[in-house]
C-alpha positions as CSV (number, residue, x, y, z in Angstrom):
1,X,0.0,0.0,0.0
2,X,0.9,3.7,-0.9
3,X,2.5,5.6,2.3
4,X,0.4,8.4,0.8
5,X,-2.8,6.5,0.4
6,X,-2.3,5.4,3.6
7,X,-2.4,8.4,5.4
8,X,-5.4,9.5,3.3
9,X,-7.6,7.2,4.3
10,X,-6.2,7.5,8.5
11,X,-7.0,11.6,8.0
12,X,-10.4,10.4,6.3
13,X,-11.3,7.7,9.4
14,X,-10.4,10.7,11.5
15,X,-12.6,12.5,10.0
16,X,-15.6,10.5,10.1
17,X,-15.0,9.7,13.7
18,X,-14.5,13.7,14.7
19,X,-17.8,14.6,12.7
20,X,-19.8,12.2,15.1
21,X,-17.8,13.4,18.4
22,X,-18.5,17.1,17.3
23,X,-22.2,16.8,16.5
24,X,-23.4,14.1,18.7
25,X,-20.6,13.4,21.8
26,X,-19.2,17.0,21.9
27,X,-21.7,18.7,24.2
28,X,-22.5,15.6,26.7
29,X,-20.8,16.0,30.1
30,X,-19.1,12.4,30.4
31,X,-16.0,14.5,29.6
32,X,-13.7,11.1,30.7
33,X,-15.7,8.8,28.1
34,X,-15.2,11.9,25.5
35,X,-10.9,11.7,26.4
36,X,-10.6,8.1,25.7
37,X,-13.1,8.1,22.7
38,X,-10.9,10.9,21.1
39,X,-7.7,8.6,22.0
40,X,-9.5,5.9,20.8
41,X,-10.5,6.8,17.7
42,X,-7.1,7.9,16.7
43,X,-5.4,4.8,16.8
44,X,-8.5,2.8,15.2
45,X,-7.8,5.7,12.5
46,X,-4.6,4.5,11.8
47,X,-5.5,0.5,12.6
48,X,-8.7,0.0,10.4
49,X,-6.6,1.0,6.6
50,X,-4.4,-2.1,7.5
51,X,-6.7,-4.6,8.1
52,X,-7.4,-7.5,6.1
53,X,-11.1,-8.4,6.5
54,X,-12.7,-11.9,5.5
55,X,-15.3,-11.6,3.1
56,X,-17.4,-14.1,1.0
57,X,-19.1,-13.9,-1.9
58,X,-22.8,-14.4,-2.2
59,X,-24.1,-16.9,-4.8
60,X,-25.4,-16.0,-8.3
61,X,-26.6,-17.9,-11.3
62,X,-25.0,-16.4,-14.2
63,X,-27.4,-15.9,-17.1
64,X,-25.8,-17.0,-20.4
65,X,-26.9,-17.0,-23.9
66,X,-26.6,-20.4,-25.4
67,X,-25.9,-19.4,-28.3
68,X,-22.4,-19.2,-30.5
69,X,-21.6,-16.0,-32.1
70,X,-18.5,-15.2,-34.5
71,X,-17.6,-11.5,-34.7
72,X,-15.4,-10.1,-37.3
73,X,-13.9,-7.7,-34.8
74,X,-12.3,-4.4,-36.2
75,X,-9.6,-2.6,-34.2
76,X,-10.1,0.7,-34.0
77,X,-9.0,3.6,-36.7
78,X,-6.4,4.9,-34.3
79,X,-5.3,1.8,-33.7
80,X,-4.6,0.2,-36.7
81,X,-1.6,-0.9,-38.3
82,X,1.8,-1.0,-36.5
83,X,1.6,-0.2,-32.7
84,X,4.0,3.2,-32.4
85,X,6.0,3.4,-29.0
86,X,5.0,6.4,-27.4
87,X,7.0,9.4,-27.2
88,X,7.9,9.7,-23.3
89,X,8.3,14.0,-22.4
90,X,9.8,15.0,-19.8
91,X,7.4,16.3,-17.3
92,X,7.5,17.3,-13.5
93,X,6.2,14.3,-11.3
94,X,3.7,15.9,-9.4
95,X,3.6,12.7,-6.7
96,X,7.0,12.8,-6.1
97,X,6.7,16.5,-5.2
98,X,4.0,16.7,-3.0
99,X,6.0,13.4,-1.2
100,X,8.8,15.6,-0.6
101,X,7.2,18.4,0.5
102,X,5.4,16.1,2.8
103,X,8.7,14.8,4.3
104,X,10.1,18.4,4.5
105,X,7.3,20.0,6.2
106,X,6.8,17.0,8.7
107,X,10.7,16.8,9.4
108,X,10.4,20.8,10.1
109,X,7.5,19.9,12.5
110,X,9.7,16.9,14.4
111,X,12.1,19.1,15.0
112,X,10.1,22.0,16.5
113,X,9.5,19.8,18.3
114,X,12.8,18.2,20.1
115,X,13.6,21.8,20.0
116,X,11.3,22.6,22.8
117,X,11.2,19.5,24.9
118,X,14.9,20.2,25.3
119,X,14.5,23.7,25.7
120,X,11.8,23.2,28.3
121,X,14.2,20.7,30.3
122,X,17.2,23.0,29.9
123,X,15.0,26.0,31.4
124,X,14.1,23.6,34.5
125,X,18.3,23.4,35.3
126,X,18.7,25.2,38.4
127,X,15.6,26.4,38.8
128,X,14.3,25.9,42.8
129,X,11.0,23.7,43.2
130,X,8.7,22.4,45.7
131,X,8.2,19.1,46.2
132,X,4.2,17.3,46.5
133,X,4.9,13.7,46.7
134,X,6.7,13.1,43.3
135,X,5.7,16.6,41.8
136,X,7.4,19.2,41.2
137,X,5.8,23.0,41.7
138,X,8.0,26.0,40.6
139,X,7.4,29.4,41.9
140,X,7.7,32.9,40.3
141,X,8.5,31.5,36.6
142,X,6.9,34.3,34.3
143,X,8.4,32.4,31.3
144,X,5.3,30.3,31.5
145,X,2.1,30.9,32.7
146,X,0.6,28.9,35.5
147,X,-0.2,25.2,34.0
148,X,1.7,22.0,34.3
149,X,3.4,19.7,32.3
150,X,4.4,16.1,33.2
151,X,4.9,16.3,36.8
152,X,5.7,20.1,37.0
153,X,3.6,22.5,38.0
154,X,4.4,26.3,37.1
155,X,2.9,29.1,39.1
156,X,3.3,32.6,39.0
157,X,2.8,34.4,42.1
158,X,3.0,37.6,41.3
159,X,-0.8,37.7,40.4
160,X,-2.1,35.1,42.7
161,X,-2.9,34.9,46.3
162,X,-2.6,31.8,48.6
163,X,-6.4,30.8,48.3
164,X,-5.8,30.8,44.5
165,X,-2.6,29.1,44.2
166,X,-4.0,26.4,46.0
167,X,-6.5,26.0,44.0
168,X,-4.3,26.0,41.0
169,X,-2.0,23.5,42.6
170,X,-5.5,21.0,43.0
171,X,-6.5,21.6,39.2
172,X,-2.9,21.3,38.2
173,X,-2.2,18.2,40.0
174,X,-5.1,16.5,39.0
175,X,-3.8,16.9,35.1
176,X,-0.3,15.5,36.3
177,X,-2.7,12.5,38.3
178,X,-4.8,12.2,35.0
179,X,-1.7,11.8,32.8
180,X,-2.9,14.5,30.5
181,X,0.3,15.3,29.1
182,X,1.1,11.7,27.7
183,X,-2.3,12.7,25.6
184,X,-0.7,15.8,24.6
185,X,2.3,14.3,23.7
186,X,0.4,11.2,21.5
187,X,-1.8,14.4,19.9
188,X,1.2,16.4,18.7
189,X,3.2,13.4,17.2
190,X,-0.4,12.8,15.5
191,X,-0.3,15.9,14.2
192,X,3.6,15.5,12.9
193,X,2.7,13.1,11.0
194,X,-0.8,14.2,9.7
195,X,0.0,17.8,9.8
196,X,-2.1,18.5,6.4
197,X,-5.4,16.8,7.4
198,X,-7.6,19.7,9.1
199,X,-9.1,17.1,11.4
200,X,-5.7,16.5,13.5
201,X,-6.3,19.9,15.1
202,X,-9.8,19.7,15.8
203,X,-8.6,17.0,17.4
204,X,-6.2,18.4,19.7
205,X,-8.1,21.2,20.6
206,X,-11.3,18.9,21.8
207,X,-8.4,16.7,23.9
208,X,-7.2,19.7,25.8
209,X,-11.0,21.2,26.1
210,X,-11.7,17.8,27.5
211,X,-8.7,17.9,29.7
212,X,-10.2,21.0,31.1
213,X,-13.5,20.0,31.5
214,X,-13.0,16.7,32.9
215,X,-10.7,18.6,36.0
216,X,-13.1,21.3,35.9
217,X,-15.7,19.3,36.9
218,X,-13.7,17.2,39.5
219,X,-12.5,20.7,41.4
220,X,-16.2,22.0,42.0
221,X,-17.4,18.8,43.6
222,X,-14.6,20.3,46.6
223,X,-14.7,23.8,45.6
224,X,-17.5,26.5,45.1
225,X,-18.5,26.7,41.2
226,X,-19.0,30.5,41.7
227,X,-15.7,30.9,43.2
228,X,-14.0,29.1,41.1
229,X,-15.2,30.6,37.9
230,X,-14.2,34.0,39.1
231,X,-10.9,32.3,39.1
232,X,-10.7,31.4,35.6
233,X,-12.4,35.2,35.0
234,X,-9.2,37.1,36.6
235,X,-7.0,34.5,35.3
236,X,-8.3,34.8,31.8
237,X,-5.5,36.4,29.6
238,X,-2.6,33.8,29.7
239,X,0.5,32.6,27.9
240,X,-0.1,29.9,25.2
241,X,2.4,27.1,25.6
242,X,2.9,24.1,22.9
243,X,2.8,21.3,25.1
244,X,2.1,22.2,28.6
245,X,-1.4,22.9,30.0
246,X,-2.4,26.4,30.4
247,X,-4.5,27.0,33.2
248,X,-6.4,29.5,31.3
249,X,-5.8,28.1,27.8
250,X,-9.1,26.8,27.0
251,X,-12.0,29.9,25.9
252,X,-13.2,31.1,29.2
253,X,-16.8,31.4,28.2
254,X,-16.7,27.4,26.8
255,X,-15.4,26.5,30.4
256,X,-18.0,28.6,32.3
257,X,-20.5,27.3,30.2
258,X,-20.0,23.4,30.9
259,X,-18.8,24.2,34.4
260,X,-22.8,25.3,35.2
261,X,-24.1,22.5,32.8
262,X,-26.6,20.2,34.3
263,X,-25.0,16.7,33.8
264,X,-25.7,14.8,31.2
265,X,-28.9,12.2,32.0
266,X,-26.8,8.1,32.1
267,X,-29.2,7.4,29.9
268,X,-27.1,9.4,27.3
269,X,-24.7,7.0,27.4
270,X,-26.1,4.6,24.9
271,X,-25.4,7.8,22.5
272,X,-22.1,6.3,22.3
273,X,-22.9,3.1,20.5
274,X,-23.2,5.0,17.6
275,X,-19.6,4.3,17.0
276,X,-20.2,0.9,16.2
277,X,-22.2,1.4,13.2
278,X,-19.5,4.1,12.1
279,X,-16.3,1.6,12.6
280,X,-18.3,-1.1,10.3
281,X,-18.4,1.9,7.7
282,X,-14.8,3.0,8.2
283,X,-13.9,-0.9,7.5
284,X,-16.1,-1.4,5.0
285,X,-14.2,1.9,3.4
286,X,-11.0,1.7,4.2
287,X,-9.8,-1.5,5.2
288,X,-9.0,-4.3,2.7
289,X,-11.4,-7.2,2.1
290,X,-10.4,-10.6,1.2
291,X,-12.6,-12.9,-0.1
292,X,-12.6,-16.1,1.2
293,X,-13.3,-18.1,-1.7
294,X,-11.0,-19.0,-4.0
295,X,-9.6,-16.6,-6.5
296,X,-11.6,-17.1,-9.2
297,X,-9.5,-18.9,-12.3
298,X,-9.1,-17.6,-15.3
299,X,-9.1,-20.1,-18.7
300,X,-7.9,-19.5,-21.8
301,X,-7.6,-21.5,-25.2
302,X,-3.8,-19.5,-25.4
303,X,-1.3,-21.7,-23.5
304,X,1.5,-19.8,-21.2
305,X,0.0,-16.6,-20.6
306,X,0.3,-17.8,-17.0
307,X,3.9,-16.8,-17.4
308,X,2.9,-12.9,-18.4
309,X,1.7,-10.2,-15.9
310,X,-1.8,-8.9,-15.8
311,X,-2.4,-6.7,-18.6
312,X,-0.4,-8.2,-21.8
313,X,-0.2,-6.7,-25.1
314,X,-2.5,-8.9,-27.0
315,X,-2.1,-8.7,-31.1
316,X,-4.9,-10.5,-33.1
317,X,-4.1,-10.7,-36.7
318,X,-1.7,-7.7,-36.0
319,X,-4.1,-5.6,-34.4
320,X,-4.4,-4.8,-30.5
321,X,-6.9,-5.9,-28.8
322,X,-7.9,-5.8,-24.4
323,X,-6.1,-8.7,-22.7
324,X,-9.9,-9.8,-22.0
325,X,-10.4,-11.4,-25.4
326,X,-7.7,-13.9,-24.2
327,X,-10.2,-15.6,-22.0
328,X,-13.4,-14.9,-24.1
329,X,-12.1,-16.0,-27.7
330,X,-12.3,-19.6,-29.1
331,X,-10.3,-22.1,-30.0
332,X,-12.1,-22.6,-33.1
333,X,-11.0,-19.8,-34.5
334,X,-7.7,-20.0,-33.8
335,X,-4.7,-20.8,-36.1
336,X,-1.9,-20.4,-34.4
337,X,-0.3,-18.8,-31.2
338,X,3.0,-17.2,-29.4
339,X,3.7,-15.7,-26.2
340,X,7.0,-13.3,-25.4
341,X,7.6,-12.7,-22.1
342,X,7.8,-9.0,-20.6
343,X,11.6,-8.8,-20.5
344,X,11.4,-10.2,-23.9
345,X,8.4,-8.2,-25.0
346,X,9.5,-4.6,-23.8
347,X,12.7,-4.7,-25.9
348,X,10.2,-4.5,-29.0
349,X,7.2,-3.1,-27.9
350,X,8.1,-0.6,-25.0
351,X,6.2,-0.2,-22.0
352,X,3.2,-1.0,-24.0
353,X,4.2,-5.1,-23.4
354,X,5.8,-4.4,-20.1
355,X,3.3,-7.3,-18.8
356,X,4.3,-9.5,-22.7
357,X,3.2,-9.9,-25.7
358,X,0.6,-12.9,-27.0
359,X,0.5,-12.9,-30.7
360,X,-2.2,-14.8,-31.9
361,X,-3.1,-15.6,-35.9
362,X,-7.0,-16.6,-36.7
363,X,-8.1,-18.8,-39.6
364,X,-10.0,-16.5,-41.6
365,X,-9.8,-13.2,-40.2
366,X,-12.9,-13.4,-37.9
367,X,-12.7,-14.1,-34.5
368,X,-15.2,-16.0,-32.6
369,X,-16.0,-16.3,-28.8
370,X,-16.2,-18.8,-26.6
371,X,-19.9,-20.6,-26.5
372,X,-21.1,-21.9,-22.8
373,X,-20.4,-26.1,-23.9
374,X,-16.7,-24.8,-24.9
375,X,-15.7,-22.8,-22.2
376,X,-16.7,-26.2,-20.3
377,X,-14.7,-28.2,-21.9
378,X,-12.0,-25.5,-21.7
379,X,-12.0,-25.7,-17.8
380,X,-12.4,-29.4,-17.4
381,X,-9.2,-29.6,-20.2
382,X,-7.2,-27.1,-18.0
383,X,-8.0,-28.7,-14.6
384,X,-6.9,-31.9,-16.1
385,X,-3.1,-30.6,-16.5
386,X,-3.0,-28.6,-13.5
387,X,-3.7,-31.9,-11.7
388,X,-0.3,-33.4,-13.4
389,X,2.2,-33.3,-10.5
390,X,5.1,-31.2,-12.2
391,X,7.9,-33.9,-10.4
392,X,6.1,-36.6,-13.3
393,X,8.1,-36.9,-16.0
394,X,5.9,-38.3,-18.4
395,X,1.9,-37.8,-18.8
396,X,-0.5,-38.4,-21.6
397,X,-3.9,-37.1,-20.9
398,X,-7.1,-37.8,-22.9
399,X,-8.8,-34.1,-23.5
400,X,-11.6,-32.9,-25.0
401,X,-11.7,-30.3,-28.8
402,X,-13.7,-27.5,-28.9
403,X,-16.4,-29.6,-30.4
404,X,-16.2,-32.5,-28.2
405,X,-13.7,-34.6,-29.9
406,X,-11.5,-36.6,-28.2
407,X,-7.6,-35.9,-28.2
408,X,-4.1,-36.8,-26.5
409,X,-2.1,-34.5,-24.9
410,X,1.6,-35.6,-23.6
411,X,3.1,-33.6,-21.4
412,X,6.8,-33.9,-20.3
413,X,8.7,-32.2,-17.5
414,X,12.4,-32.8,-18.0
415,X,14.4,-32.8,-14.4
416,X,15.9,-29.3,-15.8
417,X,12.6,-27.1,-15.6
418,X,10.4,-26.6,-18.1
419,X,7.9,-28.2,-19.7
420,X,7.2,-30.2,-23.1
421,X,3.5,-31.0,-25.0
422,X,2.4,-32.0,-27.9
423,X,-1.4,-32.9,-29.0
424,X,-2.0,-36.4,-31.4
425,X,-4.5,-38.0,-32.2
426,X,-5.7,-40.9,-29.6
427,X,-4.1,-44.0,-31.7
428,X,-1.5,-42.1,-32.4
429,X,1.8,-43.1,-31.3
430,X,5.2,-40.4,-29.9
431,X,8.5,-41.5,-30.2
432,X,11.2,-40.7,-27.6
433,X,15.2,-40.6,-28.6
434,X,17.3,-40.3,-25.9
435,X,21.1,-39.8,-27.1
436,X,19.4,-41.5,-30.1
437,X,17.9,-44.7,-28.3
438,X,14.4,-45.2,-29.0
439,X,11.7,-46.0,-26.8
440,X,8.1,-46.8,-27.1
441,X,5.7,-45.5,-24.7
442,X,5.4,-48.7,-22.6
443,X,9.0,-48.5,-21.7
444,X,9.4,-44.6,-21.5
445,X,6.8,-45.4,-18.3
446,X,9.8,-48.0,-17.2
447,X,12.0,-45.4,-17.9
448,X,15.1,-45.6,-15.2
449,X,15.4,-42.6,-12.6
450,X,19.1,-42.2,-13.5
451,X,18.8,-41.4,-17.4
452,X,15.8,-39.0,-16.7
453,X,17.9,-37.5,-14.4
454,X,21.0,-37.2,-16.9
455,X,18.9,-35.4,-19.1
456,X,20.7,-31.8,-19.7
457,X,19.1,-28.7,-20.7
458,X,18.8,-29.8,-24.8
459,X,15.4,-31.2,-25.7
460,X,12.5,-31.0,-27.7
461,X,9.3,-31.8,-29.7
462,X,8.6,-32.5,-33.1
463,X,5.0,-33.3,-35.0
464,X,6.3,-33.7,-38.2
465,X,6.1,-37.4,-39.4
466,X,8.5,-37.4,-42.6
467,X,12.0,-37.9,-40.2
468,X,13.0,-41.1,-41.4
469,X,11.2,-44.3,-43.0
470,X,11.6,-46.0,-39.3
471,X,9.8,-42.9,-37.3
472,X,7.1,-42.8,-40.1
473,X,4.6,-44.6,-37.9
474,X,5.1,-41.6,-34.9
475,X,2.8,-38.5,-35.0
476,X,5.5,-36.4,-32.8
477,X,9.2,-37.2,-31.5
478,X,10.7,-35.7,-28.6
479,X,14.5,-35.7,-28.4
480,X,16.3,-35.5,-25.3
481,X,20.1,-35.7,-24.8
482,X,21.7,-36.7,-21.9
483,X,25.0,-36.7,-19.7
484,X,25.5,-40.4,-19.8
485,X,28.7,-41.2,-21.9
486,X,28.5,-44.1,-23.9
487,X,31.1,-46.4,-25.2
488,X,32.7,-46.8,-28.6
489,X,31.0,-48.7,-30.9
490,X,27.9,-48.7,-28.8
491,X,24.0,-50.1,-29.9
492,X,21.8,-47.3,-30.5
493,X,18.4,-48.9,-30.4
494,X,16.3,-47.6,-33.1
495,X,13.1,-49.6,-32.9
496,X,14.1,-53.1,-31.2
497,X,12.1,-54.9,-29.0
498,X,8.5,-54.6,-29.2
499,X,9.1,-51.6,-31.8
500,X,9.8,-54.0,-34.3
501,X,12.4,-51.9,-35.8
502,X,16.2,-52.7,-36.8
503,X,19.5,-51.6,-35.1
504,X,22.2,-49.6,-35.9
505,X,25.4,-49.3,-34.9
506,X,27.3,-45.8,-34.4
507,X,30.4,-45.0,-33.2
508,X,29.2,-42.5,-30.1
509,X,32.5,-42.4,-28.9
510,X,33.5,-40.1,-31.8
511,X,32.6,-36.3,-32.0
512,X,30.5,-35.1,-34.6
513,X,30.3,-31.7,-36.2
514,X,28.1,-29.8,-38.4
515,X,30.8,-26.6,-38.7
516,X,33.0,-27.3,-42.0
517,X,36.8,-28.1,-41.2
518,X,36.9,-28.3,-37.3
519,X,39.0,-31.6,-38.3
520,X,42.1,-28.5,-38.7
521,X,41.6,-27.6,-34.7
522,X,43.2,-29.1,-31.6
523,X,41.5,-30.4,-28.1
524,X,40.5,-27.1,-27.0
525,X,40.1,-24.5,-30.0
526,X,38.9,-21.1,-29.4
527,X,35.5,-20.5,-30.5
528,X,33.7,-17.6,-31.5
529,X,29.8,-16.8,-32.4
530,X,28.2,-13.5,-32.9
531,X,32.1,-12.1,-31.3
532,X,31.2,-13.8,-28.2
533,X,33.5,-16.8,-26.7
534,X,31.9,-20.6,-26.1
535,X,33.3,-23.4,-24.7
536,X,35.0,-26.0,-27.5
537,X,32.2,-28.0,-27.2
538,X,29.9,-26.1,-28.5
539,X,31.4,-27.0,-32.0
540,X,29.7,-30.8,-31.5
541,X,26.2,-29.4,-30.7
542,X,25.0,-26.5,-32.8
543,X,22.5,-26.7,-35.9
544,X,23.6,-25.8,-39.1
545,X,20.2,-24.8,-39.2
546,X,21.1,-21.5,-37.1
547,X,24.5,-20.8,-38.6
548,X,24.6,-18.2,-41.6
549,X,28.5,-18.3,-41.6
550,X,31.5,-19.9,-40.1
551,X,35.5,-19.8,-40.8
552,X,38.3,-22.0,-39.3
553,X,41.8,-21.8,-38.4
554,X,44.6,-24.0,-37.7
555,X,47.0,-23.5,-34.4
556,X,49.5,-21.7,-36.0
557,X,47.2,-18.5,-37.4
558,X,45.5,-18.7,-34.0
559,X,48.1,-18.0,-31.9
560,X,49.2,-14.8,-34.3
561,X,45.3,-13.6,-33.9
562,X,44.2,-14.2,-30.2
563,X,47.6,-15.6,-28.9
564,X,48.0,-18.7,-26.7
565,X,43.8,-19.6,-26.1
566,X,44.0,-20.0,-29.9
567,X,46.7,-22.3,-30.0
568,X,44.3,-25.3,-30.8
569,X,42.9,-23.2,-33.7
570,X,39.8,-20.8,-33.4
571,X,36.3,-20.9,-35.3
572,X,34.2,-18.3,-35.8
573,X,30.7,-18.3,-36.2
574,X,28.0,-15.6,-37.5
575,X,24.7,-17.0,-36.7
576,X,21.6,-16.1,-39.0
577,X,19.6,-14.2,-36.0
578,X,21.9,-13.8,-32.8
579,X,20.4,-16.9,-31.7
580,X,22.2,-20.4,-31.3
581,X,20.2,-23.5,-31.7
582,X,21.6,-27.3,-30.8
583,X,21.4,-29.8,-33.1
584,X,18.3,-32.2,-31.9
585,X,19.3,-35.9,-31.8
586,X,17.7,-36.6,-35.2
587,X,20.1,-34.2,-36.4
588,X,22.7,-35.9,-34.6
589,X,21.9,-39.3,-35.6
590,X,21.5,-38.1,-39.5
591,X,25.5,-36.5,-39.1
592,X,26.5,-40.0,-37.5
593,X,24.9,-41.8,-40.6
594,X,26.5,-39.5,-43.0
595,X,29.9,-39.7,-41.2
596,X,29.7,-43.5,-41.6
597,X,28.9,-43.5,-45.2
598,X,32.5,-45.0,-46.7
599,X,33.8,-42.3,-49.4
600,X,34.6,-43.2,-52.8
């Protein structure tokens, strides 16, 4: 939460809660219950914006059209065509201005006020004082008028005689018995911190009235009412001190007037309830409701939006759209999809994708929502795979098409992170190569815990059936390499057992390479793609499919060039879009084929 909203909605409880002390508590004469209501209400001011109330939702039947309908949605005129990044100017940020004057006006205010305490305690060095019990009474100060403050009592005898000065000493005392000052002290760091909200000193002004009238009234059950008001009469003009109670600070005819009021019937009492009905509104308002239920989940046909923030970019056929289609359009009409993740997203886009980019393509230019029956079979689908504990390795799911047809989904998590899916058909059949090793998908299930736990970070999904004559029976391959070495001359199983296919042999122990002439470097060449340094290895895994360029050199023009790291030769490598690709095993396996092709 905002510091700034915060103290908004405090100065806006405090409010509410003076309004009803002003028109309805303000002229009662249960001037104690009034002190600790005003106390009171200041700290729930500043308790009720941080709670976090419990809240649940009421039912509802949602009524909904059963009916399908297909909009050819048109974006806009001022939005059409290529999204422009806005042109950020310069401007004066308001919010951080009014924040600093904030700080500076409160730390002035702090200050003031450390300034006084210690020049009130530095004034009481070597001054001489009377002792009452553990109070202190100081005679003849005209620095400060008569009043107390903590347990010091000032009088100024000059203008009073002895009847009068005790009856100051009583009324003082019983503001030092009271504690009045720690209220005094809680008000003025109150109104440090809220000095802009007009309620804070209505406030502090009603405390000290209250402080007078609550003594007032305590004196006169001992003292004479007439008397004592001709007291407060001669003693009228006084000094006004910051913290300290004034014995004539308070408006003379206020005092009078609630010293001769009849007092207030017990009945009134019940008056005070009323703040119950006010703190429900001030929480209702101010404080922040949770809802017990559960958050209610979002589904959409677009996979991995989970992975954006709130309010993606959303392109439709190239034109921008609210992020709200993404759970309202149908999969029908969708022909294909891709997702870029904010950090990705805002290098193209600018702030506009700072929470991504989906970029989705429609089949004929018409998008259509989301009928009732699909968005059923949407959430069923979606619960299905969240249900698929992530630690699984391999799933195959039976899900359901927009119009009700049955499908299979397999999901894979490699041990790395990440995720791998692929939809076929439900007699269709995957294939799996690890290093190149088939398997079926009765013994991927059987799959050992150590070679899914080899796999490395290189792996992947295919749908496309024309590999090779023996995967022609697979809908979709996934490829996975792995950190098991394997010996020379080793079986790479390419169908046996109940695949009914043949075996090949391969000579895994050698190194293979897709970059031309890496048979001219050394152990350990140096390499370089896009003017970056890899590892050596990196020569035996990349795809020719991602390399636009490459050039090698022996030992000896290495060490010229780059020095001793080049004295096993150096290759360097453009790639076609800054982007380096590994080869996947099929790839691999094709190289090891055409490696073991004899030459003529």
């Amino acid at each position: 939460m905002s510091a700034m909203i915060y103290l908004l909605q405090v100065s806006a409880c405090m409010g509410l809660f003076y309004l009803f002390y002003y028109f309805r508590l303000s002229r009662l004469t249960f001037f104690t219950i009034n002190r600790w209501y005003l106390l009171a209400t200041i700290i729930l001011s500043f308790v009720i914006p941080v709670l976090t109330i419990h809240v649940q939702d009421s039912q509802y039947v949602p009524v909904i059209q059963q009916a399908r309908t297909i909009y050819e949605i048109k974006a806009p005129g001022n939005l059409s065509g290529q999204i422009q990044q806005a042109v950020v100017e310069k401007s004066i940020d308001w919010i951080q201005v009014l924040k600093l004057i904030y700080c500076l006006v409160a730390a002035a205010l702090f200050i003031h006020l450390v300034i006084t305490l210690l020049n009130f305690f530095t004034k009481l060095r070597n001054k001489k004082v009377d002792r009452i019990g553990r109070v202190n009474v100081m005679h003849g100060n005209k620095q400060l008028s008569n009043g107390s403050f903590l347990n010091y009592i000032f009088l100024n005898d000059d203008e009073l005689s002895a009847d009068e000065m005790q009856q100051i000493i009583a009324h003082e005392m019983l503001h030092v018995k009271l504690l009045h000052s720690a209220d005094r002290i809680v008000a003025k760091i109150i109104q440090i911190i809220l000095w802009f909200n007009p309620f804070v000193y209505l406030y502090l002004r009603s405390i000290e009235e209250n402080h007078e009238f609550e003594v007032d009234r305590k004196i006169t059950l001992s003292t004479d009412k007439n008397n004592y008001a001709e007291l407060l009469l001669h003693l009228s003009i006084a000094k006004q001190g910051m913290l300290y109670h004034s014995f004539s600070k308070v408006p003379l005819k206020k005092r009078i007037t609630m010293l001769f009021n009849k007092p207030s019937a017990n009945m009134k009492r019940i008056i005070y309830l009323g703040i119950i009905p006010l703190i429900v509104l001030s929480c209702a308002a101010f404080a922040r409701l949770k809802n017990d239920e559960k958050i209610k989940k979002q589904y959409s046909v677009v996979e991995g939006i989970n992975e954006l923030g709130k309010d993606p970019l959303v392109l439709i056929d190239d034109k921008p759209y609210p992020s709200t289609i993404l759970y309202k359009i149908s999969e029908s009409c969708v022909g294909g999809s891709s997702i870029m993740t904010p950090a990705e997203a805002i290098k193209y886009r600018g702030t506009t994708a700072k929470d991504g980019l989906v970029n989705i393509r429609t089949k004929n230019g018409k998008i259509a929502l989301m009928t009732p029956a699909e968005k059923q079979i949407l959430i069923e689908n979606t619960d299905k795979e969240d249900a698929v504990p992530i630690t699984r390795f391999y799933n195959r799911l039976i899900l359901k098409k927009y119009n009700g047809e049955e499908y299979s989904k397999i999901i894979m998590h490699p041990p790395g992170g990440g995720t791998l899916s692929t939809k076929i058909g439900l007699s269709d059949k995957a294939a799996y190569l690890f290093d190149g090793k088939l398997y079926d998908e009765d013994s991927i299930q059987k799959l050992s815990p150590t070679t899914v736990a080899a796999i490395t970070g290189e792996y992947s999904v295919e749908g496309n059936r024309a590999y090779w004559p023996r995967l022609k029976e697979y809908t979709a391959v996934f490829t996975f390499s792995t950190k098991i070495e394997h010996s020379q001359n080793a079986t790479i199983d390419n169908g046996g057992g109940n695949n009914g296919g043949q075996q090949l042999k391969a000579t895994t122990g050698k190194r293979y390479s897709e970059i031309t002439g890496v048979e001219l470097l050394g152990k350990n060449p140096l390499v370089i793609i896009d003017g970056k340094e890899y590892p050596a290895d990196l020569l035996y895994k990349i795809s020719r499919s991602c390399v636009k360029n490459e050039i090698v050199f022996p030992g000896d023009i290495g060490i010229k060039k780059y020095g001793s790291k080049a004295q096993d030769g150096y290759a360097k490598i453009t790639t076609k879009n800054g982007k380096i690709v590994y080869m996947s095993a099929i790839e691999r396996e094709n190289l090891v084929k055409k490696a073991s092709i004899p030459k003529n």
